[in-house]
Structures are given as structure tokens and as C-alpha cells.
N, C-alpha and C positions, 0 to 999 in steps of 0.2 A: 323224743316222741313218746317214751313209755311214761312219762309225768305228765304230758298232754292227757294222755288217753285215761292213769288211773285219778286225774283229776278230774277229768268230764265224765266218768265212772257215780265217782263220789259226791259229784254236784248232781247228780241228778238221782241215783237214792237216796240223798240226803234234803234234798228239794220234795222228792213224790214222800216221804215218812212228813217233812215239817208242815205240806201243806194239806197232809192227811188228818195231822193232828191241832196246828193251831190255824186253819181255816174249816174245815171240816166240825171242829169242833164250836171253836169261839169266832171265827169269824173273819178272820183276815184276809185282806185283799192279795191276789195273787200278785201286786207287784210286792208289798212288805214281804210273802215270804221268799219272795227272788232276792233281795237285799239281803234279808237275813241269811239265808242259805248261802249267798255268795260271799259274805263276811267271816260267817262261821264258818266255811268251806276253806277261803283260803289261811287263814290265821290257823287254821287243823291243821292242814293238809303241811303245813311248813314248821311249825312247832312239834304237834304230836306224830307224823309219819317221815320226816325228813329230819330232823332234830332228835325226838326221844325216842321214838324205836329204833332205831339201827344202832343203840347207844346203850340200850335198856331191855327187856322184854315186855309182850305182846298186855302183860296186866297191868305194870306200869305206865306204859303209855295208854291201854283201856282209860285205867282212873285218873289220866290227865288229861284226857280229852274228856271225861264226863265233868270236871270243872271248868274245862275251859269253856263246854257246850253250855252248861250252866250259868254261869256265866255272860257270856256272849247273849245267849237268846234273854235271860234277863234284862240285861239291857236296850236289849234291840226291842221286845213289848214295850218297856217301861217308857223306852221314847217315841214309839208309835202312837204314844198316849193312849194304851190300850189300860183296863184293869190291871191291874200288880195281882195277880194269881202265882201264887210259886207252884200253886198243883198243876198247872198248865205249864210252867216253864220244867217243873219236875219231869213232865211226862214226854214233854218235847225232846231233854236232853238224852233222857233214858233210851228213848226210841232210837237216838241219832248214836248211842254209845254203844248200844247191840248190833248198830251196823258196823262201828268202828271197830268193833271185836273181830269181826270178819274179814273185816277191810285189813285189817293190819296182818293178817294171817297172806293175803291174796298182793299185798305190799311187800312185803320178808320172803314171797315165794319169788314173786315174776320181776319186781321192778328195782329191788333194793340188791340183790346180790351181785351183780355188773358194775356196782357203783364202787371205785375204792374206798372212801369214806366207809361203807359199811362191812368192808370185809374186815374180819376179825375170828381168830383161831375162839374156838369155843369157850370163849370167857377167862380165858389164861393169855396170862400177858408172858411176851417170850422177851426177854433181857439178851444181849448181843455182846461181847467186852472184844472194844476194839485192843490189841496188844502190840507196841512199836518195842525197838531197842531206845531206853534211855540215853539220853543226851544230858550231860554235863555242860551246865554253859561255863562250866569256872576253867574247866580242862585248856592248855594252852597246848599251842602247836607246835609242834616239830618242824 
């Protein structure tokens, strides 16, 4: 339930910035940027919040979702047969990567730490040495 909830968190900041920015601005129809935001939304939310951050820290998974948002919205204009502006997909990703900055902060607090997958002692890997008594297979019986 708490990926239910910080996904329909994330769909809908990331819905109210893209339809602030590329319908607001240039025009697009409220269902493209539902498509787009739902695209870019989950291919994010499973690569860069469930994949590279619990794996990585909060910059590195920043600067891979600002490619992937990059990305994504490029191609999601270029096939809406809108203009090819990269200043408009620049601005769109940028908007969506400021949130993501945040987002991945409020993801590492509430949603990721319960998960095993993400637990992990602070960036040090701890080594275990299992130790038996050796066995001789050549040793014959009494």
C-alpha cells in the first residue's frame, strides 16, 4: 500500500508541473499530458526509485531520472507530432527532476526502509566466513 500511495503522490505532482509547463505553455491537450505523465511516471518510479535508489544515493538517482525524464518526454512530444523544441522538453524534465530530488528524499524516509531489498548497513559490505572441521575424503575407516 505504501507504493500505491507514493506512486499516486508522484503521479499527480508530476502531472500538475507537466501540464503547467507543456500545456500551459505550448499547448497540449490534457489527455497527452495524462499519457505522458503516466509513462514517465511509471518507467521512474520502477527504474529510478525502486531500482537506483535503494542501490545508489539521492544524486545519482537525481541525474538518472533527469535522463530518463528527458528522455521519455522527448519522445512522447516528438510523437504527439508536436514541434521538436528541446527548450520545452529541457524545461519539462528539469521541472519533473526538482521534484524527483524531493521525492527520493520522502522515498529513503517512509517507503524504502521496511523493504529488505533496501536495507543495507551504511555502504559497507560486512563479509561472514563460514568455518566446518575438514573432511578428508581419502581417510579410510576403522
Amino acid at each position: 500500500m505504501k507504493h500505491v500511495k507514493a506512486f499516486l503522490f508522484k503521479f499527480i505532482i508530476s502531472f500538475i508541473l507537466l501540464y503547467a509547463i507543456l500545456s500551459g505553455i505550448n499547448g497540449f491537450s490534457i489527455g497527452d499530458v495524462f499519457w505522458t505523465t503516466m509513462i514517465l511516471g511509471g518507467i521512474s518510479y520502477i527504474l529510478g526509485d525502486l531500482l537506483i535508489l535503494p542501490r545508489t544515493n539521492n544524486t545519482l538517482a537525481t541525474i538518472a531520472d533527469f535522463a530518463l525524464s528527458f528522455i521519455i518526454i522527448w519522445i512522447m512530444t516528438s510523437t504527439l507530432a508536436y514541434d521538436d523544441y528541446l527548450a520545452r522538453t529541457f524545461t519539462s524534465a528539469l521541472g519533473v527532476t526538482i521534484f524527483e530530488a524531493l521525492f527520493h528524499r520522502y522515498m529513503a524516509n517512509r517507503v524504502l526502509p521496511n523493504d529488505k531489498s533496501s536495507q543495507r548497513s551504511n555502504g559497507q559490505l560486512q563479509y561472514q566466513m563460514e568455518a566446518s572441521e575438514e573432511l578428508d575424503p581419502k581417510k579410510t575407516k576403522k
